[in-house]
Backbone bond lengths (Angstrom), bond angles and torsions (degrees), N, CA, C in turn:
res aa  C-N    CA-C-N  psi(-1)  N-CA   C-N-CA  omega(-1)  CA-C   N-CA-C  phi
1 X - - - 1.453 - - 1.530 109.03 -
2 X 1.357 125.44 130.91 1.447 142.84 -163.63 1.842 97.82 -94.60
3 X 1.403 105.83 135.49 1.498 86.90 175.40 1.432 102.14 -127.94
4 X 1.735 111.85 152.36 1.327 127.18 -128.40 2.095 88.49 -80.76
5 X 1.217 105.13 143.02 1.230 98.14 -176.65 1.667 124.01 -65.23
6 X 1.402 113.75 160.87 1.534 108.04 171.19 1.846 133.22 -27.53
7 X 1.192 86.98 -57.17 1.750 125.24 175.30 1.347 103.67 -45.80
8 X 1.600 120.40 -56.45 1.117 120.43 -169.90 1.548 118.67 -72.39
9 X 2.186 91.61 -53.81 1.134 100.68 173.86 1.934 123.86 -38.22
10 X 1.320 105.87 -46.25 1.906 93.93 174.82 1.725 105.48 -86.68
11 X 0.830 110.38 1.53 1.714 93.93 163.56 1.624 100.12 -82.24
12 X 1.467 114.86 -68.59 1.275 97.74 179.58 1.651 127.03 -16.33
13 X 1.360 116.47 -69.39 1.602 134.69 164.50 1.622 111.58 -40.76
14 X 1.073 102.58 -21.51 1.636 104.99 178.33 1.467 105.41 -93.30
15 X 1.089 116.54 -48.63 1.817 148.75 175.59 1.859 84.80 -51.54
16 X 1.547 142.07 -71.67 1.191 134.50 -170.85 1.741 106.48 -69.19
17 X 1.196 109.33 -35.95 1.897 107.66 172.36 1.517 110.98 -40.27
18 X 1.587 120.37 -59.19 0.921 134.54 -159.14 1.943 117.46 -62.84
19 X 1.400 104.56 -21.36 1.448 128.91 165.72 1.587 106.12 -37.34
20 X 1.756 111.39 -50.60 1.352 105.77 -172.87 0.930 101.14 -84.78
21 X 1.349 154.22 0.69 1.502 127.13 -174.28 1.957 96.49 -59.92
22 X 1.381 87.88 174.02 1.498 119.35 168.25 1.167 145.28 -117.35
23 X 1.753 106.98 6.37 1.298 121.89 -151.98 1.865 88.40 -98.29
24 X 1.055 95.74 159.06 1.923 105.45 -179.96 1.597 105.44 -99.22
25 X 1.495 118.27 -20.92 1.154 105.63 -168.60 1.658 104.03 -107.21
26 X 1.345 132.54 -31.60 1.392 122.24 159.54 1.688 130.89 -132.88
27 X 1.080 132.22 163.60 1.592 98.51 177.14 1.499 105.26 -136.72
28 X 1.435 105.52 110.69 1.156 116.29 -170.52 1.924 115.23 -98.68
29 X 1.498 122.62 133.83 1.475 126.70 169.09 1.182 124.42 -108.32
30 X 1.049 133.78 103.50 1.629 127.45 178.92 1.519 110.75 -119.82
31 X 1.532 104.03 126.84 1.260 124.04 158.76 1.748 140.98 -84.52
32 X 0.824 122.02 152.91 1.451 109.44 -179.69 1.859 105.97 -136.32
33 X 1.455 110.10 113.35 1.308 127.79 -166.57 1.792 118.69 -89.69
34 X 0.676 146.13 144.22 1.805 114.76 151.13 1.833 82.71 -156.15
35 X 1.632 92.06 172.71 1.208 95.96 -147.90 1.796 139.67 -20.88
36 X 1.313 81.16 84.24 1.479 107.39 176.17 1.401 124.48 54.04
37 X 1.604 103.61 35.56 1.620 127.87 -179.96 1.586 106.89 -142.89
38 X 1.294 100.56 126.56 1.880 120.16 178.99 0.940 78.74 -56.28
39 X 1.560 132.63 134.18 1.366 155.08 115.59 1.454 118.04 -37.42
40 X 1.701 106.99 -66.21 1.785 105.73 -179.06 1.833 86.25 -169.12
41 X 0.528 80.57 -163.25 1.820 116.45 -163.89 1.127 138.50 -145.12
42 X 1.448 139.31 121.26 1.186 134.90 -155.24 2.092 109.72 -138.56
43 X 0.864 113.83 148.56 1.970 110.75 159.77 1.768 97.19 -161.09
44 X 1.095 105.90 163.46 1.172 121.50 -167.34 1.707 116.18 -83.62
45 X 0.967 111.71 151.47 1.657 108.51 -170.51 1.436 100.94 178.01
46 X 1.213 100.72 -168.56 2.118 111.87 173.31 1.290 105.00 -86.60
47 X 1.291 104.75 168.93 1.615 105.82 170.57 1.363 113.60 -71.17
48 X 1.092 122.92 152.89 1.788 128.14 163.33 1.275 103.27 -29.88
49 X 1.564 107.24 119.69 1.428 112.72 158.58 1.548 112.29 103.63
50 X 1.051 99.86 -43.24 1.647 110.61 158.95 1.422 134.53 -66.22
51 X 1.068 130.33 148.74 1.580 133.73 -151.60 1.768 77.45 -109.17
52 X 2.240 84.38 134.17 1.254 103.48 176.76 1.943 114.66 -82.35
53 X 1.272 82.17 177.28 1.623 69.01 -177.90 1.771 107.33 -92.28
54 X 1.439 114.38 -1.44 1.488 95.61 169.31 1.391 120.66 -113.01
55 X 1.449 109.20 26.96 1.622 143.31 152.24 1.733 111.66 -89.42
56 X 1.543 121.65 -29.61 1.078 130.06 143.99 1.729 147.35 -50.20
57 X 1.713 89.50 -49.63 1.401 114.53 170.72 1.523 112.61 70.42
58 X 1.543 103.65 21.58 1.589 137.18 173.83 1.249 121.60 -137.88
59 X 1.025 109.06 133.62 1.717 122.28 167.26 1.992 116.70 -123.42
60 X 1.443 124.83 107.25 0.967 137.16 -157.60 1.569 88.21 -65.48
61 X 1.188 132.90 -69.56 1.117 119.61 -171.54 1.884 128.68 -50.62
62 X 1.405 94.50 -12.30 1.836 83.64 -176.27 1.873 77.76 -114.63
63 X 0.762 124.99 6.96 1.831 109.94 148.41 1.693 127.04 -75.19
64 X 1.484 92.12 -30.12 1.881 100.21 -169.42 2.053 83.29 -110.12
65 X 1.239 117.88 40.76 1.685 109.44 175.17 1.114 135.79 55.29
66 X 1.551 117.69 -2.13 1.872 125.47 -125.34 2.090 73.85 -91.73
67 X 1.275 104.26 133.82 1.397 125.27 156.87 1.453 130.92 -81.82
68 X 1.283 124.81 138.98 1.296 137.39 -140.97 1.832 86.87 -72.37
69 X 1.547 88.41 147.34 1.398 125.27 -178.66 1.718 110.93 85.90
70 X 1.341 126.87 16.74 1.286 128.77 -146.51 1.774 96.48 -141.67
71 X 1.222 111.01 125.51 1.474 119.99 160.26 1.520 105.21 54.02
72 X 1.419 105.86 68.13 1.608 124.30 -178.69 1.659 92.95 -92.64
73 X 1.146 136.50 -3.29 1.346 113.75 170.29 1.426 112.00 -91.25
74 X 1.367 128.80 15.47 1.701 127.65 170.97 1.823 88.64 -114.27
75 X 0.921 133.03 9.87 1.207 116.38 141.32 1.406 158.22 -83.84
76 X 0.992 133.08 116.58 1.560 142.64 -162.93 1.348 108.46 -53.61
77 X 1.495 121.28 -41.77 1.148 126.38 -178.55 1.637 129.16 -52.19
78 X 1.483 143.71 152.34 1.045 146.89 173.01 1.502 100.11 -113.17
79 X 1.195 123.36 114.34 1.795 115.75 -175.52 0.983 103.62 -69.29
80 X 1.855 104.89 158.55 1.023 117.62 -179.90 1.686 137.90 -63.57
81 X 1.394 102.96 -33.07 1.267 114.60 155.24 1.713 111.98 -63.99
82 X 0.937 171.01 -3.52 1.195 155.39 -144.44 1.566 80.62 -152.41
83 X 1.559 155.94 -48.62 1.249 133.91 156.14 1.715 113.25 -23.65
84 X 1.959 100.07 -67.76 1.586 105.59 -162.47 2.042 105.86 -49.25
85 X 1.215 96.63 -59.54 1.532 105.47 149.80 1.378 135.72 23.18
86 X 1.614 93.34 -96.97 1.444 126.13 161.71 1.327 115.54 -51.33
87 X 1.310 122.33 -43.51 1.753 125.47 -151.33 1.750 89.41 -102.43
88 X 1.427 118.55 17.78 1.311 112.96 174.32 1.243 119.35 -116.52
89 X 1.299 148.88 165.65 1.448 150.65 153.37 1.714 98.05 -82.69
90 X 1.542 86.48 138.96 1.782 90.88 172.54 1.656 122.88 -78.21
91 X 1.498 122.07 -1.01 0.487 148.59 -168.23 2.675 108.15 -79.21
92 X 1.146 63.33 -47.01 1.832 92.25 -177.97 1.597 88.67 -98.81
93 X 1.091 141.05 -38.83 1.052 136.77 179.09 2.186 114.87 -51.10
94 X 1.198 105.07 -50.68 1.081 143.81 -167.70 1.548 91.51 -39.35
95 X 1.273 133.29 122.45 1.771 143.41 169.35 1.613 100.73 56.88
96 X 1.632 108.25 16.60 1.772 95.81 179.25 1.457 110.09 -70.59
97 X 1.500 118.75 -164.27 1.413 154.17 148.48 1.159 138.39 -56.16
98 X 0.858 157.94 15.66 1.767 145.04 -150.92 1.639 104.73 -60.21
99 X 1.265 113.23 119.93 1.194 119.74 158.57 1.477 130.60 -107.16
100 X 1.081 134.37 135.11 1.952 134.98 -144.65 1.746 84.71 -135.68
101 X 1.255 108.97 155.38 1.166 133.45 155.41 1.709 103.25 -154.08
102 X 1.614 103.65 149.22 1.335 117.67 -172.36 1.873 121.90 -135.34
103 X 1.191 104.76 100.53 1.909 112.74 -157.65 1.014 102.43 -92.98
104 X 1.551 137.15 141.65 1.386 131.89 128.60 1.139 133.19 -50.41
105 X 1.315 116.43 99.68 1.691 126.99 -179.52 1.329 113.80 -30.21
106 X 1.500 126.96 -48.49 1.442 150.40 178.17 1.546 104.87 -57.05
107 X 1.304 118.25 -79.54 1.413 136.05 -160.25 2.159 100.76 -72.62
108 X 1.412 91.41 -42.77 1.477 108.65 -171.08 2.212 104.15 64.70
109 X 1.422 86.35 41.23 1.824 108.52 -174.61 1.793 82.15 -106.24
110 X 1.688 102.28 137.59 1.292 104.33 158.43 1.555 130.51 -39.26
111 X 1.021 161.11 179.92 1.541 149.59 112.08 1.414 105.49 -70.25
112 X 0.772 141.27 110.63 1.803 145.60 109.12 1.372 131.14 -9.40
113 X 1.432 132.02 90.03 1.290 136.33 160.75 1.452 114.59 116.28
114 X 1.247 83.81 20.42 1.871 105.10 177.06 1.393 123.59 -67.22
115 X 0.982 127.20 143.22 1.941 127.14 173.38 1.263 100.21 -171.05
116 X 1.666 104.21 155.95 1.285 115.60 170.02 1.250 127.53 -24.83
117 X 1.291 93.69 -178.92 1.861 107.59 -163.41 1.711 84.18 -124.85
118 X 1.387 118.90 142.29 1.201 129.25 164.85 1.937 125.56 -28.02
119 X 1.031 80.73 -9.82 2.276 88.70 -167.51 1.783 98.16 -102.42
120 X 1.467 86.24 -35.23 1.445 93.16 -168.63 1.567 116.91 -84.47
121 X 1.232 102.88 -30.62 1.724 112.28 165.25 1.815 85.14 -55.35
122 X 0.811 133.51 -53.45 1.704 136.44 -131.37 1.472 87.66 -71.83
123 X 1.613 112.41 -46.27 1.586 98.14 -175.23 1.464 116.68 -93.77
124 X 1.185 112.91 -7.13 1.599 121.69 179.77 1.571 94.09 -70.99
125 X 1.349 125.07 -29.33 1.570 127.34 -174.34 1.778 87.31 -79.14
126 X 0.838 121.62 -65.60 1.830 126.25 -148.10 1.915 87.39 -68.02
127 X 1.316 109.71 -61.92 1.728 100.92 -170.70 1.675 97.58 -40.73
128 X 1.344 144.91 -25.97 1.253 123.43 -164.17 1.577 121.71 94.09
129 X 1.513 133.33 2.24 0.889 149.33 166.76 1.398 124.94 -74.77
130 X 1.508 121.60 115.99 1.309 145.37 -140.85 1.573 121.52 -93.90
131 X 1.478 106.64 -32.98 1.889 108.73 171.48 1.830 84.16 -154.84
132 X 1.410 87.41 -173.55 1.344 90.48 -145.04 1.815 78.09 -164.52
133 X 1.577 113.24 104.58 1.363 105.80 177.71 1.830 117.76 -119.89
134 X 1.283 109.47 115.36 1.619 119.27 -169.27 1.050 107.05 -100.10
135 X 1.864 110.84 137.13 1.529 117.16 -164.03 2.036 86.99 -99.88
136 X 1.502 103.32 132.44 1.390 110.66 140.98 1.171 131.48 -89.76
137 X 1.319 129.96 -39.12 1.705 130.50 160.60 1.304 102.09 -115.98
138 X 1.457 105.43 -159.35 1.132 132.91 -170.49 1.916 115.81 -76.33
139 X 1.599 104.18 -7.89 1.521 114.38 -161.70 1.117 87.44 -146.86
140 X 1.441 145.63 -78.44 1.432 151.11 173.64 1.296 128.84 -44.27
141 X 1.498 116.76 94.86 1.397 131.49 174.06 1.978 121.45 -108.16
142 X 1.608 105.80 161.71 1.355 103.52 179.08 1.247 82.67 -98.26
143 X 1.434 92.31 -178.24 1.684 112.56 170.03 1.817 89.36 -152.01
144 X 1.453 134.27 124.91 1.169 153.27 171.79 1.477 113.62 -121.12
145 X 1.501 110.44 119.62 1.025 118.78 152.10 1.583 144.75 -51.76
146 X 1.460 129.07 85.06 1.044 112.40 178.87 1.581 131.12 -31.12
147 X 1.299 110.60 -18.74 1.358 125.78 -174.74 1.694 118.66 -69.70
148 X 1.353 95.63 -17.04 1.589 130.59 -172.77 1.651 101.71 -85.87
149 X 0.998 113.78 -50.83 1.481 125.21 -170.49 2.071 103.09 -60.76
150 X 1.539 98.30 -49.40 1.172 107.74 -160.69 1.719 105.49 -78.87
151 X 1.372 109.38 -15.05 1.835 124.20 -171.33 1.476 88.71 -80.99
152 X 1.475 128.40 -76.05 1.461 163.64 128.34 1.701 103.90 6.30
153 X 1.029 117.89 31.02 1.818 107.70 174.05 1.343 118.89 -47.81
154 X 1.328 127.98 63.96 1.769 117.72 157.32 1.678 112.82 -25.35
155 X 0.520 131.87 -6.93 1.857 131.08 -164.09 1.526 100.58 -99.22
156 X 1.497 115.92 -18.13 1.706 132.36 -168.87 1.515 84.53 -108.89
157 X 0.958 131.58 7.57 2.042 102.64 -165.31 1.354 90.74 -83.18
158 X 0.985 164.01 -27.98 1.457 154.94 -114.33 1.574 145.44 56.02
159 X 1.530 85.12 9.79 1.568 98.32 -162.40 1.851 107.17 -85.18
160 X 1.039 119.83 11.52 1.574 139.00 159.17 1.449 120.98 -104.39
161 X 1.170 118.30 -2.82 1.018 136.86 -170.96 1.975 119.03 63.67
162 X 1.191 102.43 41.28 1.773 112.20 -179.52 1.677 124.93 -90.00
């Protein structure tokens, strides 16, 4: 019997995080590891106290059409990275892991080719966290260098017009 590799093993755990989200349109789990201890845990939902949107049985953004990566301030959600984040000391944070997985609520099928959202790179850079590994299937994962993000400024591409 083969046993399932490291890599996988915390996606899996990231892959079961993602169960609680609340969001209708994706369901994302992210973990944050460092030497070879869960730090904290994160999935996407409303803030504390606030009514989710699949306690709603609405999502403002797939009412007004708005397509993914676009007009995250009519969202209810707190991403999942920026939960795991929060529920961490920067301290433990420091040269960790973040591991993400990303589900179709519908299908409950991974998404494939998923990564952060521009805000969330922003704090995955500032918490101090070092790679950042995203499951496309069930066996096939990235592994990204935060180091990439910070060489790589999206914030310079022009797509704000700067």
């Amino acid at each position: 019997m083969s046993r399932v590799s490291k890599h996988n093993y915390y996606l899996d755990i990231a892959e079961t995080v993602a169960e609680r989200s609340t969001c209708l349109r994706k369901m994302y789990g992210a973990i944050i590891v460092k030497d070879d201890v869960i730090v904290s845990t994160g999935y996407n939902g409303a803030p504390r106290g606030r009514k989710n949107c699949n306690d709603l049985a609405s999502c403002m953004r797939d009412k007004l059409g708005i397509p993914r990566g676009e007009r995250y301030e009519l969202c209810r959600s707190v991403h999942a990275e920026a939960n795991a984040i929060i529920a961490a000391s920067r301290e433990r944070m420091l040269g960790s892991t973040l591991y993400m997985v990303c589900k179709d609520p519908v299908s409950g099928e991974v998404v494939s080719g998923t990564s952060s959202c521009m805000m969330c790179k922003r704090l995955v850079i500032n918490a101090g966290i070092s790679k950042v590994i995203v499951r496309d299937n069930k066996e096939d994962f990235r592994i990204i260098s935060v180091e990439d993000w910070i060489e790589n400024d999206d914030s310079l591409s022009g797509v704000f017009g700067y």
